[in-house]
C-alpha positions in Angstrom: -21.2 25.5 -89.1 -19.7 27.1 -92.1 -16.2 29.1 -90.9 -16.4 31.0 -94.4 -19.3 32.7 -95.9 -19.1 34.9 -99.3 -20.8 38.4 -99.0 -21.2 40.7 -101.9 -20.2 44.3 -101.0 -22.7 47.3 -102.7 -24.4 44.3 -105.2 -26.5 47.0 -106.9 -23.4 48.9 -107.8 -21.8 47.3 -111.0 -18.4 49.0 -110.7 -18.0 48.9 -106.9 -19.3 45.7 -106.3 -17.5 42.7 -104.9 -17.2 39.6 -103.3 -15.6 39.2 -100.2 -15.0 36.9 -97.3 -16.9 37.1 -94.3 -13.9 35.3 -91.7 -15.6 36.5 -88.7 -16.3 32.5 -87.7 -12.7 31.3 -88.8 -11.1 31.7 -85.9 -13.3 28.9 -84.1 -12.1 26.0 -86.5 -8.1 26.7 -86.5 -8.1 24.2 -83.2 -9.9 21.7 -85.2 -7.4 22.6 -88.3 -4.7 21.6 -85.5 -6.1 18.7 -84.5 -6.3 17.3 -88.1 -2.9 18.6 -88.2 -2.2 15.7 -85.5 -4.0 13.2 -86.6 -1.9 13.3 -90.1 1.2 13.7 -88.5 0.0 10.1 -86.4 -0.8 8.2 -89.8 2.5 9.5 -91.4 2.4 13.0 -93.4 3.9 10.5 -96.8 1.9 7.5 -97.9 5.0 6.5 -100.7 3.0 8.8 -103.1 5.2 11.2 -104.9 3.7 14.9 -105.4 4.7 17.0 -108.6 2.5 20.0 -107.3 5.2 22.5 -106.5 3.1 24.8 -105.4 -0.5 26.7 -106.1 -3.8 26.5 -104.3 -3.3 22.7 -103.1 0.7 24.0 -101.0 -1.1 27.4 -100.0 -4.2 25.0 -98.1 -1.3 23.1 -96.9 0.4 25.8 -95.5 -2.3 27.5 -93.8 -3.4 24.0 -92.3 0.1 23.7 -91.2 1.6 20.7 -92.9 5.1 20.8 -92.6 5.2 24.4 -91.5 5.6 25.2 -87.4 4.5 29.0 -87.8 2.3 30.1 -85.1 -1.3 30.3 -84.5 -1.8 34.1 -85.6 0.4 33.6 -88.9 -2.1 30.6 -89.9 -5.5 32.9 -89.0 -3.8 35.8 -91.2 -2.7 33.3 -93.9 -6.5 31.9 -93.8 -7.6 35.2 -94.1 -5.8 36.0 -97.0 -6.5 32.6 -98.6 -10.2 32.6 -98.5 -10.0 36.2 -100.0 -7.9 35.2 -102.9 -10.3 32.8 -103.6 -13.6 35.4 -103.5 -11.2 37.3 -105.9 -10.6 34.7 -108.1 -14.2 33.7 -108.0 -15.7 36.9 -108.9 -12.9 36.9 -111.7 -14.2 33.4 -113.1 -17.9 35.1 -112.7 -16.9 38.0 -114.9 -15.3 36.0 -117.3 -18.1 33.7 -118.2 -20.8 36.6 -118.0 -22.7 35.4 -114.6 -21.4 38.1 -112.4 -24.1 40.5 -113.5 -26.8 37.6 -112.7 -25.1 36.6 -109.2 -25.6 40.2 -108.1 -28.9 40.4 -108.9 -29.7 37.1 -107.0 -27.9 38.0 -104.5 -29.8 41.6 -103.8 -33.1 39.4 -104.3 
């Protein structure tokens, strides 16, 4: 099962299109999320490897997962939510920037 799938919204359209997150099936893996959660938290969250991260995509996952954050199980969906739609963002971005989006919406319309 795939808890994330990436539509495109009015494909044919060049200046309305856009990608965006279909989070209709998230919901069903946040117990599983938790349960990993657990299972980390049993093995010890800190191996004695040091982490210069600071932040960014890697801390947001992290968050959303729950690692070292005990906000509840509505905050995390939302926080999923908003995640995986940062990411269509930022992946239609990187499509536009390299000149594939114009090919992506074709193939997807086909």
């Amino acid at each position: 099962m795939t808890a994330i799938e990436f539509e495109i919204e009015a494909p044919a359209d060049t200046e309305q299109a856009r990608i965006v997150a279909d989070t209709t099936k998230l919901p069903q893996i946040m117990p599983e999320l938790e349960n990993i959660q657990s299972q980390m938290g049993a093995m010890g969250q800190d191996s004695g490897r040091s982490s210069s991260s600071g932040g960014g995509l890697v801390e947001s996952l992290k968050g959303v997962i729950g690692l070292g954050d005990s906000s509840g199980g509505n905050d995390r969906l939302e926080a999923a939510e908003q995640l995986t739609q940062a990411y269509a963002d930022e992946l239609q971005s990187h499509l536009e920037s390299n000149g594939k989006w114009k090919q992506v919406r074709v193939a997807y319309q086909e």
